[in-house]
GUSEDO-791458 format. One record per residue (C-alpha): residue number from 1; x, y, z; chain. Coordinates in steps of 0.25 Angstrom, whole numbers, plus 5000, padded with zeros to 4 digits. Layout:
NUM:X:Y:Z:A
...
! end
This chain:
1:5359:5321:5309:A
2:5369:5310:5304:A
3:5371:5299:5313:A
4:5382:5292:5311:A
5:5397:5288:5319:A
6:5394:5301:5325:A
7:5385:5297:5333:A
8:5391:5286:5339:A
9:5402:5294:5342:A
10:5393:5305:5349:A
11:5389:5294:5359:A
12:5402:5291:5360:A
13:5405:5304:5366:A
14:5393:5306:5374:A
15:5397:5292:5381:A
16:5411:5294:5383:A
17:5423:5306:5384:A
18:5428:5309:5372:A
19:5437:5319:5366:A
20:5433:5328:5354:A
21:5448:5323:5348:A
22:5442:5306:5350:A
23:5431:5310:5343:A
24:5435:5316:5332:A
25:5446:5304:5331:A
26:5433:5295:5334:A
27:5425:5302:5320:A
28:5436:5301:5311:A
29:5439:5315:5310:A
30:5453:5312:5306:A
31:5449:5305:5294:A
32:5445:5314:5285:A
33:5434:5322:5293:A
34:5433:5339:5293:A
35:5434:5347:5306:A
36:5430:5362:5308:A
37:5433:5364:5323:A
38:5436:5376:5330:A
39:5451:5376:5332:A
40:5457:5365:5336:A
41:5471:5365:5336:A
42:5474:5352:5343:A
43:5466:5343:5331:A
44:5472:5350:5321:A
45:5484:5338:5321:A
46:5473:5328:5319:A
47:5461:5336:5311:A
48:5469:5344:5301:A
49:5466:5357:5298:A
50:5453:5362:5309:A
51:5447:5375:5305:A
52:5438:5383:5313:A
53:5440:5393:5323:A
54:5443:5396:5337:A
55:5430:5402:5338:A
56:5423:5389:5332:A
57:5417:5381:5344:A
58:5412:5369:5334:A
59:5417:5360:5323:A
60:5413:5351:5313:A
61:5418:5337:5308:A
62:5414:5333:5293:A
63:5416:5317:5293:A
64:5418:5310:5278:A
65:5405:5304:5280:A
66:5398:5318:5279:A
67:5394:5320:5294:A
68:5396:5333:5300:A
69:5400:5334:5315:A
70:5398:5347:5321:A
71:5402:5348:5335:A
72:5392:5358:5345:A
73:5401:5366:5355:A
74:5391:5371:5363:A
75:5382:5362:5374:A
76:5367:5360:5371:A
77:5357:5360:5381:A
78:5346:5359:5374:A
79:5348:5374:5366:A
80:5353:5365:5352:A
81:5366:5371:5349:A
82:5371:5357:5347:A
83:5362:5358:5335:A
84:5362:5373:5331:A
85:5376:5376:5331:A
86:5380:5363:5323:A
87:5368:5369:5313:A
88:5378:5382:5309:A
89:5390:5373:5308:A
90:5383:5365:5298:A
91:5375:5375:5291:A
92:5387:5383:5287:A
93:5394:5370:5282:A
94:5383:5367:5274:A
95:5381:5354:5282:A
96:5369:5344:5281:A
97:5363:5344:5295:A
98:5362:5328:5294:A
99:5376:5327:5294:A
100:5381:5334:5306:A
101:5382:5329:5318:A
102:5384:5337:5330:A
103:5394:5333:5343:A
104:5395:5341:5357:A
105:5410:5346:5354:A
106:5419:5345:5368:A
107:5422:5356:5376:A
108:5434:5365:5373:A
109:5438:5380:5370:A
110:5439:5378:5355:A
111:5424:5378:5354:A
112:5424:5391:5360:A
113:5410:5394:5368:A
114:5401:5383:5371:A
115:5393:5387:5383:A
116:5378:5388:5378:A
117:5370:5399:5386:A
118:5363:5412:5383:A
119:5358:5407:5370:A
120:5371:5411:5365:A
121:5375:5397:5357:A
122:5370:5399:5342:A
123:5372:5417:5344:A
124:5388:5413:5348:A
125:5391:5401:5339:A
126:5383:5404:5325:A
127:5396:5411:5318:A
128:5405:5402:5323:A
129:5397:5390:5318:A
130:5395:5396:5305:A
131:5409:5398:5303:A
132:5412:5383:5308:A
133:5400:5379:5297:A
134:5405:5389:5285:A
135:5421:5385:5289:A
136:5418:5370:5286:A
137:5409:5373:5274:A
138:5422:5381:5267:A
139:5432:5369:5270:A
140:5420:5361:5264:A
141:5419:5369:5252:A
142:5435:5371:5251:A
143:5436:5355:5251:A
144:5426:5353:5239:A
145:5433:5366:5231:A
146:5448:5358:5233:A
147:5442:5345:5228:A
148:5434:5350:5215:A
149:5446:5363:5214:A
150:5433:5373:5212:A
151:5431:5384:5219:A
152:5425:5384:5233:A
153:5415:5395:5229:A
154:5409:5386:5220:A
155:5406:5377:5233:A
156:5394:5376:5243:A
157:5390:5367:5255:A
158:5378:5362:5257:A
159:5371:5348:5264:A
160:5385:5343:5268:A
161:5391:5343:5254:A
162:5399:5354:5246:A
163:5393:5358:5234:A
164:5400:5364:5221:A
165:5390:5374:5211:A
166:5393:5362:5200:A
167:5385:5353:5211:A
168:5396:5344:5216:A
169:5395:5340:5229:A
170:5405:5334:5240:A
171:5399:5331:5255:A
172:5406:5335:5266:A
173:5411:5322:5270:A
174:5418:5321:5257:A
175:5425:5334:5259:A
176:5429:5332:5275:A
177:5443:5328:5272:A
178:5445:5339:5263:A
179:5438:5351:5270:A
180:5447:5347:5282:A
181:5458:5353:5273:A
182:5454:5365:5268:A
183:5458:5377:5274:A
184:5451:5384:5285:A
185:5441:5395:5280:A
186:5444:5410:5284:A
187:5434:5413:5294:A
188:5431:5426:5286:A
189:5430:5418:5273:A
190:5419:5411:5280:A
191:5403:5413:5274:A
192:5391:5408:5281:A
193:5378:5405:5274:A
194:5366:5414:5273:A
195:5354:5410:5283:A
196:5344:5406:5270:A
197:5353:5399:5266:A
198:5355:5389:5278:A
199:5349:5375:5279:A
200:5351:5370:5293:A
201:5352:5383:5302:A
202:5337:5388:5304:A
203:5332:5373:5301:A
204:5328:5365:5314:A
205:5337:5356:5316:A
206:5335:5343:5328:A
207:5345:5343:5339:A
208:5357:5336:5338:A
209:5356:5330:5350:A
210:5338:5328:5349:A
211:5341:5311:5346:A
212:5350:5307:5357:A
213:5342:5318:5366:A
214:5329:5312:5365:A
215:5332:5297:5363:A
216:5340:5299:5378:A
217:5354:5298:5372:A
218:5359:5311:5373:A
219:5371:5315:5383:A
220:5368:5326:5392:A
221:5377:5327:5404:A
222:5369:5319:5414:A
223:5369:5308:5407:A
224:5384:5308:5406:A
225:5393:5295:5410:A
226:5407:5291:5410:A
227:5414:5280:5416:A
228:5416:5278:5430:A
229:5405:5289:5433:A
230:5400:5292:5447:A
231:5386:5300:5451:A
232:5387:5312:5458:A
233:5375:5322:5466:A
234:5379:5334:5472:A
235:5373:5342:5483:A
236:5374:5356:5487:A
237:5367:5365:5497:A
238:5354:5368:5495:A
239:5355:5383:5497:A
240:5367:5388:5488:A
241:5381:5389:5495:A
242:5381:5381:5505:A
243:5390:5369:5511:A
244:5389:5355:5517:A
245:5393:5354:5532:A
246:5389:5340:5533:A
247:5382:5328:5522:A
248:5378:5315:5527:A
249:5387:5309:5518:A
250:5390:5296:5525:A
251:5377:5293:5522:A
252:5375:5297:5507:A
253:5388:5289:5505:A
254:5381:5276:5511:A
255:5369:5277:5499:A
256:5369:5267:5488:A
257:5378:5273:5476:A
258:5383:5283:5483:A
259:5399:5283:5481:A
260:5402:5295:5488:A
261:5397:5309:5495:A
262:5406:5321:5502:A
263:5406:5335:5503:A
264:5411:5346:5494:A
265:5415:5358:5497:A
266:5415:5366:5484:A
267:5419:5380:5481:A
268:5408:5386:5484:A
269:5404:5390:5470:A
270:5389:5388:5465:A
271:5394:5387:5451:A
272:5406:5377:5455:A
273:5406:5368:5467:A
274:5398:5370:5480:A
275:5398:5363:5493:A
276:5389:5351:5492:A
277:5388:5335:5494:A
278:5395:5327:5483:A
279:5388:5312:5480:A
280:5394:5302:5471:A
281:5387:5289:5467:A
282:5386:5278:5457:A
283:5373:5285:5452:A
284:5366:5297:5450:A
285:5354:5293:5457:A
286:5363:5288:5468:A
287:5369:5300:5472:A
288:5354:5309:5470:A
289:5350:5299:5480:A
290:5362:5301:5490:A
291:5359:5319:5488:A
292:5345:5317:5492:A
293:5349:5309:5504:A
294:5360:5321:5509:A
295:5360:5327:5522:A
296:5369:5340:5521:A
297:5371:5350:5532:A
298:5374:5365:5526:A
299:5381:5376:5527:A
300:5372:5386:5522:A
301:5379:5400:5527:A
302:5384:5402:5515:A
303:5371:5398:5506:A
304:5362:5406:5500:A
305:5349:5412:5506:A
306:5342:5416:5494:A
307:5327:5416:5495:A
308:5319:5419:5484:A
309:5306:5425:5493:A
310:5316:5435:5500:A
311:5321:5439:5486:A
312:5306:5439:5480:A
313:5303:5449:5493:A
314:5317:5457:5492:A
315:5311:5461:5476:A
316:5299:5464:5480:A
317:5303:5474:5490:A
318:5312:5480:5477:A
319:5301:5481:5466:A
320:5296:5492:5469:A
321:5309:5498:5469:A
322:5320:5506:5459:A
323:5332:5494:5458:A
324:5346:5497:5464:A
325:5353:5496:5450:A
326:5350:5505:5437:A
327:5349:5498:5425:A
328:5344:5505:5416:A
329:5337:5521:5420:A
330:5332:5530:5406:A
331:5323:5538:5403:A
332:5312:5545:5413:A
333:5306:5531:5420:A
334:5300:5537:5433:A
335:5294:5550:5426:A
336:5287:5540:5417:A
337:5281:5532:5429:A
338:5277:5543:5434:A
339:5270:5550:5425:A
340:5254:5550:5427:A
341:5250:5546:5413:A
342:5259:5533:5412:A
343:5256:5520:5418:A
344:5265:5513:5426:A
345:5264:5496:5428:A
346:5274:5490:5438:A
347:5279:5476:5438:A
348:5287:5465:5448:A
349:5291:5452:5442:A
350:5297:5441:5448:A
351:5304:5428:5442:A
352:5310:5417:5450:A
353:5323:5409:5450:A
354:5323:5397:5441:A
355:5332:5385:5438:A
356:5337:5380:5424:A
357:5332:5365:5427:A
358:5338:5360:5415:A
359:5333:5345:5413:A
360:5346:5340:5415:A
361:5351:5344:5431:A
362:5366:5347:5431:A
363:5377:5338:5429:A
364:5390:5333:5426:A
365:5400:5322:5423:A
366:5415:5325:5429:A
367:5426:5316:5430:A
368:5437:5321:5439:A
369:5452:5313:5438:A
370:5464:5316:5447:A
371:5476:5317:5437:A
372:5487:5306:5440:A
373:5502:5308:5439:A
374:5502:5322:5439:A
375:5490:5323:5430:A
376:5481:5334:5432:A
377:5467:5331:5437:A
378:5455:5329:5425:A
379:5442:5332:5424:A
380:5432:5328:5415:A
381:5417:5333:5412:A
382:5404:5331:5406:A
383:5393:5340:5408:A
384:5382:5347:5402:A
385:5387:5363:5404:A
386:5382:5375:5396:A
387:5398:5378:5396:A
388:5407:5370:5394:A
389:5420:5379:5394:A
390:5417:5382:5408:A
391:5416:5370:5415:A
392:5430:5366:5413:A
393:5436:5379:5419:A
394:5426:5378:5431:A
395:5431:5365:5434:A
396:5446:5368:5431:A
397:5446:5380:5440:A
398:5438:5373:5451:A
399:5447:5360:5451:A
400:5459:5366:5449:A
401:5462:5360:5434:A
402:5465:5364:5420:A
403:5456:5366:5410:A
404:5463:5356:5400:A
405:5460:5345:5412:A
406:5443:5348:5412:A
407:5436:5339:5400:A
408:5422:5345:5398:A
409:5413:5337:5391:A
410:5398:5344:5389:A
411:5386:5337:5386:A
412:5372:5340:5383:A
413:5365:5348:5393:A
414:5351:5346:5398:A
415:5347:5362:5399:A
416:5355:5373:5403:A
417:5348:5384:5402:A
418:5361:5391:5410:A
419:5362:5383:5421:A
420:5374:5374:5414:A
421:5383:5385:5415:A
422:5388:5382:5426:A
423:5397:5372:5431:A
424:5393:5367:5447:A
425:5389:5355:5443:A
426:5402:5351:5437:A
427:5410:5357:5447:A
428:5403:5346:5457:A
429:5403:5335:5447:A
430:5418:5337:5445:A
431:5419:5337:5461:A
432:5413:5326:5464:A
433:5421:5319:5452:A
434:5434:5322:5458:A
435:5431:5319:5473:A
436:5426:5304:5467:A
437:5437:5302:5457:A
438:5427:5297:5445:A
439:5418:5304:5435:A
440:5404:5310:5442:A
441:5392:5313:5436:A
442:5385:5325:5444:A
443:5369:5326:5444:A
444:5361:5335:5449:A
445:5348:5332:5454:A
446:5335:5341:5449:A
447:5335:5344:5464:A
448:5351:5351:5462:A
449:5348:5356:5448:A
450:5336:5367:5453:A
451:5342:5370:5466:A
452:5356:5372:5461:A
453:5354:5380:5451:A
454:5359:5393:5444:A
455:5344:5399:5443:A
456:5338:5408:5435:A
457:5337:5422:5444:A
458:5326:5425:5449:A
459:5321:5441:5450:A
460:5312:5453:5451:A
461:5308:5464:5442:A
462:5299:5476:5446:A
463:5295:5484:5431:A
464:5287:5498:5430:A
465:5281:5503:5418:A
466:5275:5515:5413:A
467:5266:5516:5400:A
468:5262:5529:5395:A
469:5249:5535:5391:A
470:5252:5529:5377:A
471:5254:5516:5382:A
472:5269:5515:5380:A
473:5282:5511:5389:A
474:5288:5524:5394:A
475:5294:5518:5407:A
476:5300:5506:5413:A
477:5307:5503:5426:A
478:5313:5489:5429:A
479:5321:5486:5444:A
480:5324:5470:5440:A
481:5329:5464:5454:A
482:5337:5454:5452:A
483:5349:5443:5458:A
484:5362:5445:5461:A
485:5373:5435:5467:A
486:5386:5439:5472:A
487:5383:5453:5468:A
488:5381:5451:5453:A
489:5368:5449:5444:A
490:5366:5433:5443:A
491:5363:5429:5428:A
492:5349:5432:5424:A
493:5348:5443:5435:A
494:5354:5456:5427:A
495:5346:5468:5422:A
496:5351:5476:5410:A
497:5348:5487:5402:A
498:5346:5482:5392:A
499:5335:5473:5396:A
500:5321:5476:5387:A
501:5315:5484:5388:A
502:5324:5495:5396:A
503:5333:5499:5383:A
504:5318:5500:5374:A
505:5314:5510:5384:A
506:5315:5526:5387:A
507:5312:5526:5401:A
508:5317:5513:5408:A
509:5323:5509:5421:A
510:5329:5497:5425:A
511:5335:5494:5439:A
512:5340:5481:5445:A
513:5341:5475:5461:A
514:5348:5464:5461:A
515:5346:5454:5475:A
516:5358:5444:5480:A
517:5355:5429:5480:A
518:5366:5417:5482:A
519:5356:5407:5471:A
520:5364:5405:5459:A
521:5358:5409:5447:A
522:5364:5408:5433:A
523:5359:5409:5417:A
524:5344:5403:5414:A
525:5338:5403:5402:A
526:5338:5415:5397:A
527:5347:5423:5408:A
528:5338:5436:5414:A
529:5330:5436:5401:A
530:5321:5425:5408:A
531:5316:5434:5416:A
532:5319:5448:5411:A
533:5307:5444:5399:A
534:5297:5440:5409:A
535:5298:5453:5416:A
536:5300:5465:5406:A
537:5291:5457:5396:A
538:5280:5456:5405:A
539:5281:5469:5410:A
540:5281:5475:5397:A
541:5267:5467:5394:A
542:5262:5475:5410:A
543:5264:5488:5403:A
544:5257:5484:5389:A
545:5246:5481:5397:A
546:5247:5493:5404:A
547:5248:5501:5391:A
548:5235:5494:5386:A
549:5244:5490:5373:A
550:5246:5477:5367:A
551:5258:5469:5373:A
552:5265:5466:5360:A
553:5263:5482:5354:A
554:5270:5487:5368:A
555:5281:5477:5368:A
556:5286:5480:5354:A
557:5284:5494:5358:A
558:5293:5492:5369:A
559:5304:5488:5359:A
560:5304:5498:5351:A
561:5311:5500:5339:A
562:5319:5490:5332:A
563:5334:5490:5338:A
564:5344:5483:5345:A
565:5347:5486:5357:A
566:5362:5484:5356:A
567:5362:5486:5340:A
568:5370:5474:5333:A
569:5369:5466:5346:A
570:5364:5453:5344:A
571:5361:5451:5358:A
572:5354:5464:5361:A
573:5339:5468:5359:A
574:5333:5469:5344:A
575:5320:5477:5347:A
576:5317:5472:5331:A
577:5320:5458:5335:A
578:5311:5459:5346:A
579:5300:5465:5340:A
580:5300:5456:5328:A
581:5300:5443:5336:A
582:5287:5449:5346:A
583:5281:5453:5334:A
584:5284:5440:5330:A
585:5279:5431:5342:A
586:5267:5440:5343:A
587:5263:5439:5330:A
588:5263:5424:5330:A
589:5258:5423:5344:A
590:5244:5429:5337:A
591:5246:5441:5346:A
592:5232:5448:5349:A
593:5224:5437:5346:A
594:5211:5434:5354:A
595:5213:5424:5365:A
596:5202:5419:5374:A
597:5203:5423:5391:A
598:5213:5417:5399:A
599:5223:5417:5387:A
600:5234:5425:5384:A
601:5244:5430:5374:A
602:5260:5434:5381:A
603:5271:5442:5373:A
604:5285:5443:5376:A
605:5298:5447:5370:A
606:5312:5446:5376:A
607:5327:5447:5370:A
608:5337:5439:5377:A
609:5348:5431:5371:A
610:5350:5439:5358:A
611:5336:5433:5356:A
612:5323:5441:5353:A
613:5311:5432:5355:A
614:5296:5435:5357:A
615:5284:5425:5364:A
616:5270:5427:5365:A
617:5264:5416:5374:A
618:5247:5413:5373:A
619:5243:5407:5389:A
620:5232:5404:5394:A
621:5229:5403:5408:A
622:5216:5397:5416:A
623:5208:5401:5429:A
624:5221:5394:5438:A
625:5230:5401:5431:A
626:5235:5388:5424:A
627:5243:5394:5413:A
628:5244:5388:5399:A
629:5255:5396:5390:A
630:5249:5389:5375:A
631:5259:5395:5366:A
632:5271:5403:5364:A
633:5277:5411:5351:A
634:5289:5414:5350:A
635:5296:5423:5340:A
636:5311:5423:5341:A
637:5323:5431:5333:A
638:5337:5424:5336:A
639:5342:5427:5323:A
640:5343:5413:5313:A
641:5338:5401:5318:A
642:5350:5390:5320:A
643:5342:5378:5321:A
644:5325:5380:5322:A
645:5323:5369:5328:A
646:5332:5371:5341:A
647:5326:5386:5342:A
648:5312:5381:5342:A
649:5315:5371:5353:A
650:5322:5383:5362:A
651:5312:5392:5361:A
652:5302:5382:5364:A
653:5310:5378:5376:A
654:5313:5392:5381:A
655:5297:5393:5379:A
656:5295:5381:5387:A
657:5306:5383:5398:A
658:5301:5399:5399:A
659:5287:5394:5402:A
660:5291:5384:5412:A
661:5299:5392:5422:A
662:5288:5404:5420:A
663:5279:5395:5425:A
664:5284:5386:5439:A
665:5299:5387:5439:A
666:5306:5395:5450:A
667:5317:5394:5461:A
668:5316:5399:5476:A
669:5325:5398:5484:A
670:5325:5400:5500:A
671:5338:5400:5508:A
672:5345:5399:5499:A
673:5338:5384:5494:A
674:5331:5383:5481:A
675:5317:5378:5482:A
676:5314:5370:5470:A
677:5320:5356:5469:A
678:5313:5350:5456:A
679:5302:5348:5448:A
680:5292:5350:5458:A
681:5296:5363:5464:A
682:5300:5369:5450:A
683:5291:5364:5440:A
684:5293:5365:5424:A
685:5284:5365:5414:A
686:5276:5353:5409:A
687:5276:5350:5393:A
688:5260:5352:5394:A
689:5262:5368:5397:A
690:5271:5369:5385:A
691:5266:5379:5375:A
692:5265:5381:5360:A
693:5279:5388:5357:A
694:5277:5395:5344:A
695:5291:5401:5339:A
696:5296:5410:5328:A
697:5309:5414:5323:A
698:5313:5427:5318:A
699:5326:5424:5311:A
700:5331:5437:5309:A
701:5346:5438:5303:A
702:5352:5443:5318:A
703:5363:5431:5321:A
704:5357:5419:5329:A
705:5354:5418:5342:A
706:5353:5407:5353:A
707:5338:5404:5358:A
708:5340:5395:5371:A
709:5336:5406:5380:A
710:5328:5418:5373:A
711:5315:5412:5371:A
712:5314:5409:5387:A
713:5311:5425:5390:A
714:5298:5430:5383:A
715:5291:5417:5388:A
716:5289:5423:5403:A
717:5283:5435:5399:A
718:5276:5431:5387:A
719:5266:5420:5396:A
720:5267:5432:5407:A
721:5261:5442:5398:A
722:5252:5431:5392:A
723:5247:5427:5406:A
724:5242:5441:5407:A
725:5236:5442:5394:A
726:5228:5430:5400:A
727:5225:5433:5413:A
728:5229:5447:5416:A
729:5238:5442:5426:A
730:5252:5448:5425:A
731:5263:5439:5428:A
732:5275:5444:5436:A
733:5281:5433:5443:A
734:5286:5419:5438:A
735:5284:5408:5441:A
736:5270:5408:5435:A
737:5266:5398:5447:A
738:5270:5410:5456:A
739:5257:5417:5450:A
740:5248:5404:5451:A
741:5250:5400:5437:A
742:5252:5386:5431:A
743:5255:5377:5419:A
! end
């Protein structure tokens, strides 16, 4: 990566507000410099002609000096698309990666989508980036076939120049001020390179942000500051809707540094602004001291009373019972349990609640300014959100402003996993901006950031299976209770049809309860398939036990032929996909092979995310039940490979992150009151328990996929059924510390 002017000016922004228009002024873009942007009709006075698209969210800036600049629309939060969609752009142009550089654009519809979730980045972006790259490449091309009057056929790009058959040559920064006035290409006209012929996509590639991220320089959104600033904490009832009937405010307003405390009667909504105790104060450790010293009396009549022991005893009573909702009924699934000559292998699992506990606890910067003369009011933001587009409509709507007035600015986010959907945390800084008349920057403690969260659901599922005398599959019922709120399935908590194995099956039953609780839940890595892999991949290893057959031959006989489930679908089972990566995995995993007592081979497979991805995990576990998990392969099929390196590092973390809430991780909550705090009371793995993670690519010619999620799933069952192959023990119930186990 060049660095150069550039950077100088990307600290620049980081440091201070500054609008896309002042820095292209700032880079000397007029002078001769080539834009591809998506539309823009209020440059084209100062930029000349702007090609592109409305559905482009990305353009690229060619300077005379050769470097590249390609603007990423989408937040980062760890997943690498600031890297890997950048990587298409400058792969279609036929760029030299050393010459681009790569800036967080602003925050506007022309972009089009830039929430990142549901590993849905690269799979919704790919085209359009490609069309950005191959559009720029074609202006390229056009310029160097003006200048020498030959034919643009006789043209290629490649390493940042343009290159004729006879072997001349221009770079691109010799061409910028030309290409800018070529015609825009017909998007029909447009071809895109072959994959064996690429030279950056599928190479692995450092992330664009790795220099200023490990020498401490990088801006994520707790780090923000602007002029004038203040520090604000806020604090909200313990047990979820409840309100303040009185604080010892006096008192907290008497505490060194503290500018400032009150009341704030909210909406009422857990996604906007609840009742709580505003603090402002000149630092943040200022006001963290002030919210530990508050005394509040509330009104919990409203709050909830969820409790996790009366849910865990309301499924128990329900296991052994048909659910209230059909999902799925075919075929003859009673007449097959009760036939004499088949066995029949019953199962109740049970997973926990869990937080997102992203390294960096929410936040934002918000400056709120009263409009003078007539002037409406104005609000400015910077905060590290998974999506952007709705923090100013949630804002406007709350505060009774246009859009146009809201200026979101998004920085880097530390984690997200699903948790920075939402917008509460601005809501509040916004609040307590406007009630102080200066910018805030909003903290929450670690202590705020578990027991506030939008958890991952907890549930229940109780599976029957029946093998004939054969030892094949010939029946499956599955009652899966779940969570409602407000009388709808929260996210993570639905059951479909077409969940495996149901639609790979003759006789198969599936049936759902759902039970009401007030905690809110929201998207967690890997929505439902979290969960739904641990139990049906599990089960499915219960009943290749049961059949006396080898774990890996039932479970590709469960799959069956190859098929999609949705035929042409991208996002829908490939029963071909998925038996080619646990082929794969078990293959490379040594599958069979001799292992000594107390030591253990786990296999898994589990399609979510238009990913299909396979994991055998070798454990080992001593007399204490101290478990060591020593390695994990992983074969994975997402179509092309955008940049290796990312890829490894998300399948890594998913291996890493998947292990660690299996382990120690849950939430309970009692009245209405999570009981876990921090650290101590909800523990994350140590680097010492980290395992081997062996991974292989199938990179099939099916278009790319995202894999910040998918690689989570498998790894839950595959230790599971590892464990047992061990031990003999069969796992049911995470955490793993709930059966005696440890790290």
């Amino acid at each position: 990566m060049k660095t150069n002017l550039f950077d100088e000016v990307k600290l620049g922004l980081q440091q201070q507000s500054i609008s896309r228009r002042g820095f292209l002024k700032l880079s000397g873009i007029t002078g001769g410099g080539f834009v591809l942007a998506a539309t823009l009709p209020s440059f084209a006075d100062e930029l000349g002609t702007l090609v592109g698209s409305a559905e482009l969210n990305t353009f690229v800036q060619l300077s005379s000096d050769g470097t590249i600049t390609i603007y990423s629309a989408r937040p980062d939060m760890g997943q690498g698309v600031k890297t890997s969609l950048p990587m298409i752009v400058a792969e279609e142009m036929g760029a030299k990666w050393d010459d681009v550089f790569v800036l967080q654009s602003e925050v506007g519809e022309e972009y089009g989508g830039q929430w990142v979730g549901g590993s849905n980045s690269i799979a919704a972006s790919f085209n359009m980036m490609r069309q950005m790259g191959a559009s720029a490449r074609e202006m390229l091309i056009g310029a160097a076939a003006e200048t020498l009057e030959l034919p643009r056929e006789e043209f290629s790009t490649n390493n940042s120049e343009v290159i004729h058959e006879s072997g001349r040559r221009f770079t691109f920064g010799q061409l910028a001020s030309l290409a800018i006035k070529q015609p825009l290409p017909d998007e029909d006209s447009l071809t895109f390179k072959d994959a064996e012929d690429y030279t950056i996509i599928g190479t692995s590639v450092s992330g664009v942000d790795n220099l200023v991220i490990t020498t401490g320089l990088a801006m994520f959104g707790i780090d923000t500051e602007v002029p004038d600033m203040l520090y604000g904490a806020y604090h909200k009832c313990p047990a979820i809707g409840g309100s303040v009937v009185s604080a010892n405010l006096a008192e907290i307003k008497a505490l060194p540094g503290v500018k400032d405390a009150f009341v704030i009667e909210g909406n009422g909504r857990v996604d906007q602004l609840m009742p709580g105790i505003g603090i402002i104060g000149d630092s943040t450790w200022a006001v963290f001291n002030a919210k530990q010293k508050l005394k509040v009396n509330w009104d919990e009549s409203n709050a909830s009373k969820d409790s996790w022991r009366d849910l865990v005893k309301t499924a128990s009573g329900l296991k052994d019972k048909r659910g209230r909702n059909m999902v799925v009924n075919k075929g003859s699934v009673d007449a097959q349990f009760d036939k004499k000559s088949n066995k029949v292998v019953e199962g109740f699992y049970t997973y926990p609640f869990v937080a997102h506990f992203c390294m960096e606890p929410m936040n934002c910067t918000a400056s709120y300014v009263a409009g003078k003369a007539g002037e409406k009011d104005s609000i400015e933001i910077w905060v590290p959100t998974q999506n952007p587009a709705s923090v100013g409509p949630t804002v406007a709507g709350l505060y009774g402003l246009e859009n146009d007035r809201i200026e979101v600015h998004v920085t880097r986010l530390g984690g997200g996993f699903g948790r920075r959907f939402s917008n509460e945390f601005v809501c509040e800084s916004v609040e307590l901006s406007k009630r102080v008349k200066r910018p805030v920057k909003l903290t929450w403690t670690r202590e705020d950031d578990i027991r506030h969260d939008y958890y991952r659901v907890g549930g229940f599922q109780a599976l029957k299976g029946a093998i004939n005398k054969k030892g094949k599959l010939v029946a499956w019922d599955q009652h899966f209770i779940g969570m409602r709120k407000d009388g709808r399935a929260v996210s993570g908590s639905r059951f479909s049809r077409n969940e495996f194995p149901l639609p790979n099956l003759i006789n198969a039953r599936g049936t759902s309860t759902m039970l009401d609780i007030a905690t809110p839940c929201g998207p967690w890595r890997a929505p439902g398939a979290n969960t739904h892999a641990f139990v049906v991949q599990s089960f499915i290893h219960e009943l290749a036990h049961l059949a006396g057959r080898d774990h890996l031959e039932f479970l590709l006989e469960v799959m069956g032929k190859r098929q999609w489930l949705n035929p042409g679908n991208i996002r829908s089972l490939n029963t071909g996909r998925a038996i080619d990566v646990t082929t794969l995995a078990a293959k490379q995993a040594g599958w069979g092979k001799k292992l000594p007592a107390g030591r253990g081979l786990g296999l898994a497979f589990h399609f979510s995310h238009a990913a299909h991805i396979a994991e055998v995990a070798e454990v080992s576990v001593d007399k204490n039940k101290k478990l060591t998990v020593h390695r994990v392969t992983v074969a994975v099929d997402v179509g092309p490979i955008i940049n290796r390196s990312g890829a490894l590092s998300q399948v890594k973390g998913s291996i890493i992150d998947g292990l660690s809430t299996m382990v120690g991780q849950e939430i309970t909550m009692e009245a209405g009151r999570i009981e876990q705090s921090n650290l101590h009371d909800y523990p994350v793995l140590r680097i010492p328990a980290a395992p081997e993670v062996d991974v292989h690519f199938i990179e099939s010619d099916n278009p790319p996929t995202g894999l910040g999620e998918p690689g989570l799933p498998p790894l839950a069952p595959a230790v599971g059924n590892a464990i047992f192959a061990a031990t003999g023990h069969r796992v049911r119930t995470m955490p793993l510390s709930k059966e005696g186990y440890s790290v």
